[in-house]
DSSP file (Angstrom, degrees, kcal/mol; ACC not computed):
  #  RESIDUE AA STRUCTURE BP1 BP2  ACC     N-H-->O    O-->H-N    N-H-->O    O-->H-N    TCO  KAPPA ALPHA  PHI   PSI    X-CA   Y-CA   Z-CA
    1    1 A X              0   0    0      0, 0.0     2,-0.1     0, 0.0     0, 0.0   0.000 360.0 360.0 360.0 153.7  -75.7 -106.1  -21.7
    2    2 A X     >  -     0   0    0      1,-0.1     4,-2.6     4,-0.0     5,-0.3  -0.572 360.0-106.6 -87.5 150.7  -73.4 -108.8  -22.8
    3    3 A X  T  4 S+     0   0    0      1,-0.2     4,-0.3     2,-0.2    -1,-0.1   0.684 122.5  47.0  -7.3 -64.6  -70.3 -109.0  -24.5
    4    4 A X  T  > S+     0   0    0      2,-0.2     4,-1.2     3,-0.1    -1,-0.2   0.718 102.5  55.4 -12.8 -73.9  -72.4 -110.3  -27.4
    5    5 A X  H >> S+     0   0    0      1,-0.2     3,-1.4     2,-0.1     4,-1.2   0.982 109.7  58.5 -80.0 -40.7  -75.2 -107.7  -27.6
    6    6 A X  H 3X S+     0   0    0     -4,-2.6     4,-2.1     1,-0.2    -2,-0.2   0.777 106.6  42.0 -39.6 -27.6  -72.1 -105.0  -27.9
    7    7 A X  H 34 S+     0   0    0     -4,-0.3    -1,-0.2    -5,-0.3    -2,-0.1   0.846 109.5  56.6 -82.6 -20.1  -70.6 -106.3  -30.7
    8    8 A X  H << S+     0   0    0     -3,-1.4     4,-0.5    -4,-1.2    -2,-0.2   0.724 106.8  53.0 -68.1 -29.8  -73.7 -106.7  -32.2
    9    9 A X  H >X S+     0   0    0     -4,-1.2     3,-3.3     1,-0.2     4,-0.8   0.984 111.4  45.1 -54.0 -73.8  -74.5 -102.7  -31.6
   10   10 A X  T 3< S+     0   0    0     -4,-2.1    -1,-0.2     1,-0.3    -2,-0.2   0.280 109.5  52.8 -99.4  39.2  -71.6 -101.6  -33.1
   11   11 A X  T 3> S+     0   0    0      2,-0.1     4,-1.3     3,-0.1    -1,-0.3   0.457 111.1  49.5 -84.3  -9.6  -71.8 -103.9  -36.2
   12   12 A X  H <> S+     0   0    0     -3,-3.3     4,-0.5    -4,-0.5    -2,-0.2   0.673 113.2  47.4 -84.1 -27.8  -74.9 -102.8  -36.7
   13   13 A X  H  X S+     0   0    0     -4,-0.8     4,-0.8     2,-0.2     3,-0.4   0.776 109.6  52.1 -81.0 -41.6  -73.5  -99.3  -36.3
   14   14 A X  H  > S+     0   0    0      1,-0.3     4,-4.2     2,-0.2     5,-0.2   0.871 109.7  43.6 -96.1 -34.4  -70.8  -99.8  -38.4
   15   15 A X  H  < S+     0   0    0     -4,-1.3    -1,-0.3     1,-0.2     5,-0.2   0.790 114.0  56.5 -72.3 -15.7  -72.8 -101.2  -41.6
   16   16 A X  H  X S+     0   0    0     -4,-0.5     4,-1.4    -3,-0.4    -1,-0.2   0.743 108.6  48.2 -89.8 -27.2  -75.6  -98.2  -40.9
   17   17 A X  H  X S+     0   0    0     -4,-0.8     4,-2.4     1,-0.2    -2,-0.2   0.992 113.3  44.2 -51.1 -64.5  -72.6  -95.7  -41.2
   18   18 A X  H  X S+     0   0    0     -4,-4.2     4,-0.6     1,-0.2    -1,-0.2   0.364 114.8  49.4 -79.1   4.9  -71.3  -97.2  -44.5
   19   19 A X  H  > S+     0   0    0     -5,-0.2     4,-3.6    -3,-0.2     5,-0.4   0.539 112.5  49.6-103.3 -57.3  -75.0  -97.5  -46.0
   20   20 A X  H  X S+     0   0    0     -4,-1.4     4,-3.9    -5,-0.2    63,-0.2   0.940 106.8  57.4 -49.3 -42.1  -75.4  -93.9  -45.0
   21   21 A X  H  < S+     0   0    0     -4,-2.4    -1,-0.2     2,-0.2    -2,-0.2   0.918 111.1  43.0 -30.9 -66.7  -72.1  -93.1  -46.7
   22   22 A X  H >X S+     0   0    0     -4,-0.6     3,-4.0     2,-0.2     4,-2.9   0.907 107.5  57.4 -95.2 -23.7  -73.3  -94.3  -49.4
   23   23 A X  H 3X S+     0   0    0     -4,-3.6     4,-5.1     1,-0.3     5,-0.4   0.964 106.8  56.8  -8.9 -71.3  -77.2  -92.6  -49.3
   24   24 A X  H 3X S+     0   0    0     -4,-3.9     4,-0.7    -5,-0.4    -1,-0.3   0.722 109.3  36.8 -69.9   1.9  -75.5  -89.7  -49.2
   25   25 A X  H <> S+     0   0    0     -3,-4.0     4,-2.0     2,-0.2    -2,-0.2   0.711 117.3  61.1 -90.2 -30.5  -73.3  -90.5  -52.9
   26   26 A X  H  < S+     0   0    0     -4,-2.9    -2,-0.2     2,-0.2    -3,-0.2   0.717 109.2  33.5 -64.1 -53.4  -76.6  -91.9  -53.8
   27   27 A X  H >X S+     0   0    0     -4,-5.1     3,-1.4    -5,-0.3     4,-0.9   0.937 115.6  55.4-100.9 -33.7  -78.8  -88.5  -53.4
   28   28 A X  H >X S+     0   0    0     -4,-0.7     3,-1.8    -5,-0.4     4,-0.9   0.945 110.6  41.1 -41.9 -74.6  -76.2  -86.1  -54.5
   29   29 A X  H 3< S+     0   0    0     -4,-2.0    -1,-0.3     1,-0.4    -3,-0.1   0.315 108.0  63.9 -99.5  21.2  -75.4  -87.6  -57.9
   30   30 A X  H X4 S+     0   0    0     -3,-1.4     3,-0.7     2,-0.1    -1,-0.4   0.967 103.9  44.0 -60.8 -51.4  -78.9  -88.2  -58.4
   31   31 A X  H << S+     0   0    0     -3,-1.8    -2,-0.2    -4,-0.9    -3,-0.1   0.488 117.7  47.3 -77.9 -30.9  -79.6  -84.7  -58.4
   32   32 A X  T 3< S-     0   0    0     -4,-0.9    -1,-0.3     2,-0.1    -3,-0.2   0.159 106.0-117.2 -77.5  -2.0  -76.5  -84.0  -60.6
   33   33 A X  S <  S+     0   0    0     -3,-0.7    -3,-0.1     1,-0.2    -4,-0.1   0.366  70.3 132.1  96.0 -25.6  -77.0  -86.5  -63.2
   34   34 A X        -     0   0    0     -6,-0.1     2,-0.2     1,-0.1    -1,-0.2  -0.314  59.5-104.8 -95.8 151.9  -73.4  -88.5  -62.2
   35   35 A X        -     0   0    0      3,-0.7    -1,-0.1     1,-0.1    -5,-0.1  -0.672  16.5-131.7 -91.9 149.4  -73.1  -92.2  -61.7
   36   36 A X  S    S+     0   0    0     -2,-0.2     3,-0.1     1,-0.2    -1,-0.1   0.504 106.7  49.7 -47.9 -18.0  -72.8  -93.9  -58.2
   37   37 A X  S    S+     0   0    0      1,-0.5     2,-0.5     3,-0.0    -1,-0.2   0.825 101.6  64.0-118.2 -63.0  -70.3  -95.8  -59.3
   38   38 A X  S    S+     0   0    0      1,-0.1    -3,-0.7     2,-0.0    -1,-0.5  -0.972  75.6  33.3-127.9 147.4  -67.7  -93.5  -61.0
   39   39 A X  S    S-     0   0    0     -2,-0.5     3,-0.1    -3,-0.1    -1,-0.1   0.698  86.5-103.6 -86.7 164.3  -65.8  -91.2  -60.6
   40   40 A X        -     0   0    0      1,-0.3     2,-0.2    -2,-0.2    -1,-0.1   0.457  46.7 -77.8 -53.0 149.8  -64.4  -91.5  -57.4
   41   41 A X        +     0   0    0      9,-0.2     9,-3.0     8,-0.0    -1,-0.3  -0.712  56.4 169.8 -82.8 151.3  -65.5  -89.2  -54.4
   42   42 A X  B     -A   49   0A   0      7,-0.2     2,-0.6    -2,-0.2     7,-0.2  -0.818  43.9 -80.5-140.8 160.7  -63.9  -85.7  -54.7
   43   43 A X     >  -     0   0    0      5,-3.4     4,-2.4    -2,-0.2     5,-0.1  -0.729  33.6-138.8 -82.6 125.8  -64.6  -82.1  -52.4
   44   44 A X  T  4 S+     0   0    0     -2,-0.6    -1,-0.1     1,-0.2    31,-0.0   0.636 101.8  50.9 -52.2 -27.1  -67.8  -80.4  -53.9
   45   45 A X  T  4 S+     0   0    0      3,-0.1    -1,-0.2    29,-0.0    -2,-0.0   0.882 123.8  10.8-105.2 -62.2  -65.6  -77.6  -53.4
   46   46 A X  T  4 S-     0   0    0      2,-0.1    -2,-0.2    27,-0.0    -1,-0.0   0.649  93.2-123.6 -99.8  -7.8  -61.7  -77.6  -54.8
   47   47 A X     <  +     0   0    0     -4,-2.4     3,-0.1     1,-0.3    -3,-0.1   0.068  53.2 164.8  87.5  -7.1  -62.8  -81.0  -56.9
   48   48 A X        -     0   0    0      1,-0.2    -5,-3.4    -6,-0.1    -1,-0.3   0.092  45.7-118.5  -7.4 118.1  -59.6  -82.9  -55.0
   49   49 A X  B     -A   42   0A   0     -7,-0.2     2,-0.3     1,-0.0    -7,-0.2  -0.598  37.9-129.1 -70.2 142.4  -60.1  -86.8  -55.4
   50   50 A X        -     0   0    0     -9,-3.0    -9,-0.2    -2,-0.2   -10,-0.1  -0.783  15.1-121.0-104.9 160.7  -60.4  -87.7  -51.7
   51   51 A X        -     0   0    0     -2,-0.3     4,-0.5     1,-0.1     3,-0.5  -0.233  26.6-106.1 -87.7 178.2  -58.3  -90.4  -50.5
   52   52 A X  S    S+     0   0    0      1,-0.2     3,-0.4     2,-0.2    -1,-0.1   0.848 120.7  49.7 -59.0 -34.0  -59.9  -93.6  -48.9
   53   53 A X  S    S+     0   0    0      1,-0.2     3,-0.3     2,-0.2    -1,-0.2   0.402 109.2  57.1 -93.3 -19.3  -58.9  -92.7  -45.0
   54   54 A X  S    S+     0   0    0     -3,-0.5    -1,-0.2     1,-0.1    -2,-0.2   0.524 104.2  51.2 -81.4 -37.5  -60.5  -89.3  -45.9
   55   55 A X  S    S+     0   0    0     -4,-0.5     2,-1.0    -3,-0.4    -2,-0.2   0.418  75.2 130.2-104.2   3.5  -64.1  -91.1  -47.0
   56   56 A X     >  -     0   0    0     -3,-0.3     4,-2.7     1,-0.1     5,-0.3  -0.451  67.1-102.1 -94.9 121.4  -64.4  -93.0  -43.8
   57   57 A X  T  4 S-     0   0    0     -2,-1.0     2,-3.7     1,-0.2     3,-0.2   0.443  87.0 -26.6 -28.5 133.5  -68.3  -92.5  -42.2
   58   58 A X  T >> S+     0   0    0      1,-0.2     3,-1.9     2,-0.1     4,-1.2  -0.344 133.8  73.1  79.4 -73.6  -68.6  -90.2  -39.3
   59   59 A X  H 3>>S+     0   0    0     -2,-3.7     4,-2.7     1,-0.3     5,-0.7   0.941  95.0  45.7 -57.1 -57.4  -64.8  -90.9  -38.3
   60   60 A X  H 3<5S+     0   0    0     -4,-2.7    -1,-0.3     1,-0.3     6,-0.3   0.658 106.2  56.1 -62.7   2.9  -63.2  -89.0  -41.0
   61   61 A X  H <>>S+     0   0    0     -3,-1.9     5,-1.4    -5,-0.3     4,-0.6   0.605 110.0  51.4-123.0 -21.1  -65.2  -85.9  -40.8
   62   62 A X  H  <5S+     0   0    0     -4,-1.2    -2,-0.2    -3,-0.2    -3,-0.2   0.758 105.9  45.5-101.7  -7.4  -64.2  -85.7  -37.3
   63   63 A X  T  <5S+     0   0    0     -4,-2.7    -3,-0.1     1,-0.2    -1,-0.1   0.693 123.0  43.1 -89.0 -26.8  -60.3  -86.1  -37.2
   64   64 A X  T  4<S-     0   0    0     -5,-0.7    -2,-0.2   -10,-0.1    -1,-0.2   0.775 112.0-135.2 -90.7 -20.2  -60.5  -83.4  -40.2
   65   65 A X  T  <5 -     0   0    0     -4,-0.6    -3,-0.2     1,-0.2    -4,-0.1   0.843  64.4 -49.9  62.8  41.0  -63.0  -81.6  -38.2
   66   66 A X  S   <S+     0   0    0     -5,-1.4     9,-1.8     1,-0.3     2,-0.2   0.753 111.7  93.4  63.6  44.2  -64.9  -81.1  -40.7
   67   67 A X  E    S-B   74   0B   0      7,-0.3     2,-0.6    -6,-0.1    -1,-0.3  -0.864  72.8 -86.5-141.5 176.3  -62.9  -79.7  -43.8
   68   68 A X  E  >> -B   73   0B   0      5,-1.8     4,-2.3    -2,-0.2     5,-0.6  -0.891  20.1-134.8-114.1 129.9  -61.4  -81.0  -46.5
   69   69 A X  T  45S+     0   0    0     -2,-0.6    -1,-0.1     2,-0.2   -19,-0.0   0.620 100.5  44.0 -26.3 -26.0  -58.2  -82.0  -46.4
   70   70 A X  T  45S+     0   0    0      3,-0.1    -1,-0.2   -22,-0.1   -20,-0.0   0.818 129.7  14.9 -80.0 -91.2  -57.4  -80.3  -49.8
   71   71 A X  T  45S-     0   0    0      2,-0.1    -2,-0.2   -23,-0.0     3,-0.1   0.245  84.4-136.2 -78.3   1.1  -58.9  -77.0  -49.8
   72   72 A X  T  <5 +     0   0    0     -4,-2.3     2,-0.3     1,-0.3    -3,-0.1   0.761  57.1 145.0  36.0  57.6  -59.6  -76.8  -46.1
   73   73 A X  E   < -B   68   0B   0     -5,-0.6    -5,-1.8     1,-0.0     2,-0.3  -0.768  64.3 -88.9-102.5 144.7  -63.0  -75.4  -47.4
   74   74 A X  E     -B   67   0B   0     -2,-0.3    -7,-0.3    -7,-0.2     2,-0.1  -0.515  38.4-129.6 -64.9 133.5  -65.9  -76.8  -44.5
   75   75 A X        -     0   0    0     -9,-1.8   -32,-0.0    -2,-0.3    -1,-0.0  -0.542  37.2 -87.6 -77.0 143.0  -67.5  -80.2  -45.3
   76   76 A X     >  -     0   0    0      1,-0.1     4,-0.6    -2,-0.1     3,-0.3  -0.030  18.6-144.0 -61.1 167.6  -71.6  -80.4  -45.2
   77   77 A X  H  > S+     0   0    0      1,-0.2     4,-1.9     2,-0.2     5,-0.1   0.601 104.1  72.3 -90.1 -12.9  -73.1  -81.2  -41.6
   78   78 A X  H  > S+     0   0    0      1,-0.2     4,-3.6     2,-0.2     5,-0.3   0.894  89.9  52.5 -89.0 -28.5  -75.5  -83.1  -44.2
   79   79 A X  H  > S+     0   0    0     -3,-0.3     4,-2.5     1,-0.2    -1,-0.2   0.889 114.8  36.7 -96.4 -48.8  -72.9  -85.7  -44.9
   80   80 A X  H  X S+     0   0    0     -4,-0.6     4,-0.6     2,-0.2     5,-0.3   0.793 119.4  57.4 -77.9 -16.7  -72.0  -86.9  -40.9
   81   81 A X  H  X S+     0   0    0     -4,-1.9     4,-3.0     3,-0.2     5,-0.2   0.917 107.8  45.5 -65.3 -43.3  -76.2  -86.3  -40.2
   82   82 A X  H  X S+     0   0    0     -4,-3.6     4,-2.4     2,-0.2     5,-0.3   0.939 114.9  42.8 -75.2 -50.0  -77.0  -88.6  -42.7
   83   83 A X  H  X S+     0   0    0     -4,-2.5     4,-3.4    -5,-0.3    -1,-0.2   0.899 119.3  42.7 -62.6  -7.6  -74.6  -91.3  -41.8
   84   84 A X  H >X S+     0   0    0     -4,-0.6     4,-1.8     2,-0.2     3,-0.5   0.921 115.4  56.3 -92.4 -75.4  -75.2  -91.0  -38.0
   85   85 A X  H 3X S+     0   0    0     -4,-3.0     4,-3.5    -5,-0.3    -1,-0.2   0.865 111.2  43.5 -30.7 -35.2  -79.1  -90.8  -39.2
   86   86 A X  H 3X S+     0   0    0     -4,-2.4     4,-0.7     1,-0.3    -1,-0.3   0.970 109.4  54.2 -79.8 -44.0  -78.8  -93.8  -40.9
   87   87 A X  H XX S+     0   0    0     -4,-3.4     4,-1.4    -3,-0.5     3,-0.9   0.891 111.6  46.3 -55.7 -40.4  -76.9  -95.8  -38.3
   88   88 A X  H >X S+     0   0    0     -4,-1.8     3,-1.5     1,-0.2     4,-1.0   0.961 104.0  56.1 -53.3 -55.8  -79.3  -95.1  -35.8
   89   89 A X  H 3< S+     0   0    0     -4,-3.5     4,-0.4    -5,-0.3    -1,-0.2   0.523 106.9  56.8 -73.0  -2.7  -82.6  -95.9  -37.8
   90   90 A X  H X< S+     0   0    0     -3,-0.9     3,-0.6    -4,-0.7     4,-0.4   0.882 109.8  51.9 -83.3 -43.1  -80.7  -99.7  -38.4
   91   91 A X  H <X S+     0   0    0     -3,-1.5     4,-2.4    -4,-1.4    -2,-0.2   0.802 111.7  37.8  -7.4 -64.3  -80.7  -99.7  -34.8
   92   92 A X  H 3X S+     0   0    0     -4,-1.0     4,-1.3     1,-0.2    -1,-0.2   0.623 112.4  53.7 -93.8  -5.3  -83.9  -99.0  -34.1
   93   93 A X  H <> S+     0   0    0     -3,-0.6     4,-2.1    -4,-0.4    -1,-0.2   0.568 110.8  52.5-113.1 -14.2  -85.5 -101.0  -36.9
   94   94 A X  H  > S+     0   0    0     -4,-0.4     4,-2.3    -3,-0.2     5,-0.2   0.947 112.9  46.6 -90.1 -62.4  -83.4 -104.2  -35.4
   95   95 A X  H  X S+     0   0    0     -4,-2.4     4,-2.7     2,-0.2     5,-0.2   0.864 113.6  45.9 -59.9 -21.8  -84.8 -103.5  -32.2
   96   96 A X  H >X S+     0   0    0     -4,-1.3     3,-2.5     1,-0.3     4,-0.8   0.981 108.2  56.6 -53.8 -64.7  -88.4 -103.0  -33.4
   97   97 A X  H 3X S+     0   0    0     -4,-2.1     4,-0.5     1,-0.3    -1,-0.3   0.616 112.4  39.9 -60.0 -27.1  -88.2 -105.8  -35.2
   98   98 A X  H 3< S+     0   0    0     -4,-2.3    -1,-0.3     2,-0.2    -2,-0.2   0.762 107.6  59.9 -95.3 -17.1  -87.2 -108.0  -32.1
   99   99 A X  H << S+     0   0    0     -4,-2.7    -2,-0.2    -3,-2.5    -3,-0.2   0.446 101.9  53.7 -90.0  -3.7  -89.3 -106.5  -29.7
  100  100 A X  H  < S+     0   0    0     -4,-0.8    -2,-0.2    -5,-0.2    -1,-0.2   0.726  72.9 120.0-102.1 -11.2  -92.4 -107.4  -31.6
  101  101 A X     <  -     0   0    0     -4,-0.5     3,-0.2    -5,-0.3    -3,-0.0  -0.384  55.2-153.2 -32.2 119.7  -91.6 -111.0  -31.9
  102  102 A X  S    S-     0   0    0      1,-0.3     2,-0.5     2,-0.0     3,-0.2   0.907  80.6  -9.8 -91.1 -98.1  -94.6 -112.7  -30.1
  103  103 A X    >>  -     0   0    0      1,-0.1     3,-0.9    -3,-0.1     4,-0.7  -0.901  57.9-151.3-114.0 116.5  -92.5 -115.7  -29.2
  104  104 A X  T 34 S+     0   0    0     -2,-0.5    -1,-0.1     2,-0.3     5,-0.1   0.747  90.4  70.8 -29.0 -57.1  -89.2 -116.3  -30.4
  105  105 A X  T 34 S+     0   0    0      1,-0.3    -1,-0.3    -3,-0.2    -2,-0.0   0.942 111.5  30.7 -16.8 -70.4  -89.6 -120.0  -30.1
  106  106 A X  T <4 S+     0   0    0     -3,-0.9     2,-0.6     1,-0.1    -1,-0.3   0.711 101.7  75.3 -83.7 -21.2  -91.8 -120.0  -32.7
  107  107 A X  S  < S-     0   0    0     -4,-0.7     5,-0.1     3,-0.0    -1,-0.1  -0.719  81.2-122.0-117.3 127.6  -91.0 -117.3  -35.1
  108  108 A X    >>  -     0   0    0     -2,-0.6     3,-1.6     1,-0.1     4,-0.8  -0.271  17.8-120.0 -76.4 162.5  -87.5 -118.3  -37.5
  109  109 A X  H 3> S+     0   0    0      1,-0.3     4,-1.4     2,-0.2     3,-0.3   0.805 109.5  68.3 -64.8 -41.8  -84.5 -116.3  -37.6
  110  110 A X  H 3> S+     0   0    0      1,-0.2     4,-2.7     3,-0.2    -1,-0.3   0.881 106.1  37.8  -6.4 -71.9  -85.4 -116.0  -41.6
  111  111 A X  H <> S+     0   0    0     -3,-1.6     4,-2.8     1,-0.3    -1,-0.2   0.714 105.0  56.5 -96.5   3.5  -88.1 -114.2  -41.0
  112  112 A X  H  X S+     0   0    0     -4,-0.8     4,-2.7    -3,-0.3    -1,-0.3   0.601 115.0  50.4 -82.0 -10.8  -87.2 -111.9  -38.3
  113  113 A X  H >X S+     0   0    0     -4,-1.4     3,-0.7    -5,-0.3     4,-0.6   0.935 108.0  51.9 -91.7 -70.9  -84.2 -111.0  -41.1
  114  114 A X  H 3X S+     0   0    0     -4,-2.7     4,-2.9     1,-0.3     5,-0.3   0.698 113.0  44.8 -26.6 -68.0  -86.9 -110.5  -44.1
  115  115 A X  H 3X S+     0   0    0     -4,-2.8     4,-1.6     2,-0.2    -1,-0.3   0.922 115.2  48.3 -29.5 -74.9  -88.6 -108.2  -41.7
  116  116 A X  H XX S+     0   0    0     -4,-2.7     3,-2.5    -3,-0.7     4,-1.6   0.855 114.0  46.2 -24.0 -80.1  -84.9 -106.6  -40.8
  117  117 A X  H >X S+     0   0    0     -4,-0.6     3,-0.9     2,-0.3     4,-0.7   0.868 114.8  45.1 -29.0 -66.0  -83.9 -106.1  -44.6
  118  118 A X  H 3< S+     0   0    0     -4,-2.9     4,-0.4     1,-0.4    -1,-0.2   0.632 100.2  62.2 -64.5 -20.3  -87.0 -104.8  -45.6
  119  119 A X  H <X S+     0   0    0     -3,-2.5     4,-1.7    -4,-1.6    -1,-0.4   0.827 114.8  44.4 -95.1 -38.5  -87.4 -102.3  -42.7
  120  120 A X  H << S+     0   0    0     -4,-1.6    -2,-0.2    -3,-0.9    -1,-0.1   0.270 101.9  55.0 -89.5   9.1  -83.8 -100.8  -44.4
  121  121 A X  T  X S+     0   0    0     -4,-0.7     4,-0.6    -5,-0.2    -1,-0.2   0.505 111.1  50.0-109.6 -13.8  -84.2 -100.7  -47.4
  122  122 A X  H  > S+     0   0    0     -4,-0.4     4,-1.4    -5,-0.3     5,-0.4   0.759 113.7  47.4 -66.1 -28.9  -87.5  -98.5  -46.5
  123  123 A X  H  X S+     0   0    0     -4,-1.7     4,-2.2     2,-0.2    -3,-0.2   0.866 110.4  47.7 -94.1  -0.7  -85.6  -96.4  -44.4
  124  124 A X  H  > S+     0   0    0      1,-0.3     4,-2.2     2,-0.2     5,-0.4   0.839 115.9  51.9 -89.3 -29.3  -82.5  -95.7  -47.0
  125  125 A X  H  X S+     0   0    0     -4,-0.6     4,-0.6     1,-0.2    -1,-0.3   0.928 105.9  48.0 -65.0 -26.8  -85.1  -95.1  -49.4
  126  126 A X  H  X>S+     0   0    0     -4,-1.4     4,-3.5     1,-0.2     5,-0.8   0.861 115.3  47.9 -94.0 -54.5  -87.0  -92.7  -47.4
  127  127 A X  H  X5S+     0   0    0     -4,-2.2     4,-1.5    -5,-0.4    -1,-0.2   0.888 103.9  57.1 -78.1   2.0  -83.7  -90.8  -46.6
  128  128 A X  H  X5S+     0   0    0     -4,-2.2     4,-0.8     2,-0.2    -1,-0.2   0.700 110.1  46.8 -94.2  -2.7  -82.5  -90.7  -49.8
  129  129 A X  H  X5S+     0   0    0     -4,-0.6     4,-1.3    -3,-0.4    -2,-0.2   0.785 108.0  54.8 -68.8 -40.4  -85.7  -89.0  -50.5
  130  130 A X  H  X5S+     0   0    0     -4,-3.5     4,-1.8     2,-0.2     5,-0.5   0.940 111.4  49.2 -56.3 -62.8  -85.4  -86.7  -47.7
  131  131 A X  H  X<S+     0   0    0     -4,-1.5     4,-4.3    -5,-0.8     5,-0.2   0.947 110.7  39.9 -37.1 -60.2  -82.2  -85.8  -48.9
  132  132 A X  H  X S+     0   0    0     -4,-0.8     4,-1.6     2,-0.2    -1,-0.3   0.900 115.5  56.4 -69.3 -33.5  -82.6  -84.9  -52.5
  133  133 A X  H >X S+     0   0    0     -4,-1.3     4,-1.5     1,-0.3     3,-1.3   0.986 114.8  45.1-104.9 -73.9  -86.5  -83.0  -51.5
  134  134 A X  H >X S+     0   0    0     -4,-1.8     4,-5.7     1,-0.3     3,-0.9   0.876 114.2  44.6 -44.7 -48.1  -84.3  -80.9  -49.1
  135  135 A X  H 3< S+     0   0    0     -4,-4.3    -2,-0.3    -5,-0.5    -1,-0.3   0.880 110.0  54.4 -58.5 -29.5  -81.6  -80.3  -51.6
  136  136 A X  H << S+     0   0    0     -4,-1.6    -1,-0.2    -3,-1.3    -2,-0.2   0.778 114.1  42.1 -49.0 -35.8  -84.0  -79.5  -54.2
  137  137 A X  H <<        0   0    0     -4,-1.5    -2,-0.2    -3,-0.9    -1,-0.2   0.771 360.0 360.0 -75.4 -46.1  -85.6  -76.7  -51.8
  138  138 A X     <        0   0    0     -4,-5.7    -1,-0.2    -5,-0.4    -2,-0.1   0.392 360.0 360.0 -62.7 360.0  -82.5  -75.4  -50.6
């Protein structure tokens, strides 16, 4: 693989992280009522506003090892599953979406992104369904 198709990986990686991020703010304060937008993320636990370097996917959850910096109370598994879930399924939806291309030639970069787009905004919708149906059950 090329220079190229690596950087491409892990941009792809990086924006499926930070989508997942927000999934998961996304089914949580559904379920609670609370707006996406504000306030601020805090630990479900000691209610601690968390700092920005604290909130960053996957990465942050492993340099804290999975507590919170505050209250050193365990952080959910649900919270690195989901981003990591999310990154993957942008992955795979980029490759689908390129391996069914009949000929390239012919088919424009437009629409193979419609395709793209549309294949992620089915799958954050489907896990932020997944989410809240578990949490509801649980």
């Amino acid at each position: 693989m090329n220079e190229l198709g690596i950087l491409f990986i892990a941009l792809v990686s990086v924006v499926g992280l930070c989508i997942g991020s927000f999934l998961n703010v996304v089914a949580l304060r559904a379920l609670s009522g609370e707006s996406i937008v504000l306030p601020a993320s805090k630990c479900p636990k000691c209610q601690a506003p968390l700092k920005w370097y604290d909130n960053i996917p996957l990465i942050s959850y492993i340099l804290l090892k999975g507590r919170c910096r505050n209250c050193n109370e365990p952080i959910s598994k649900q919270y690195p599953i989901v981003e990591f879930s999310t990154a993957a399924m942008f992955l795979v939806s980029i490759l689908y979406c390129v391996a069914t291309v009949k000929n390239i030639d012919t088919a424009s970069t437009f629409d193979i992104l419609i395709k793209i787009v549309v294949m992620w905004v089915v799958v954050s919708s489907a896990i932020v369904m997944i989410v809240t149906d578990f949490k509801e059950k649980c």
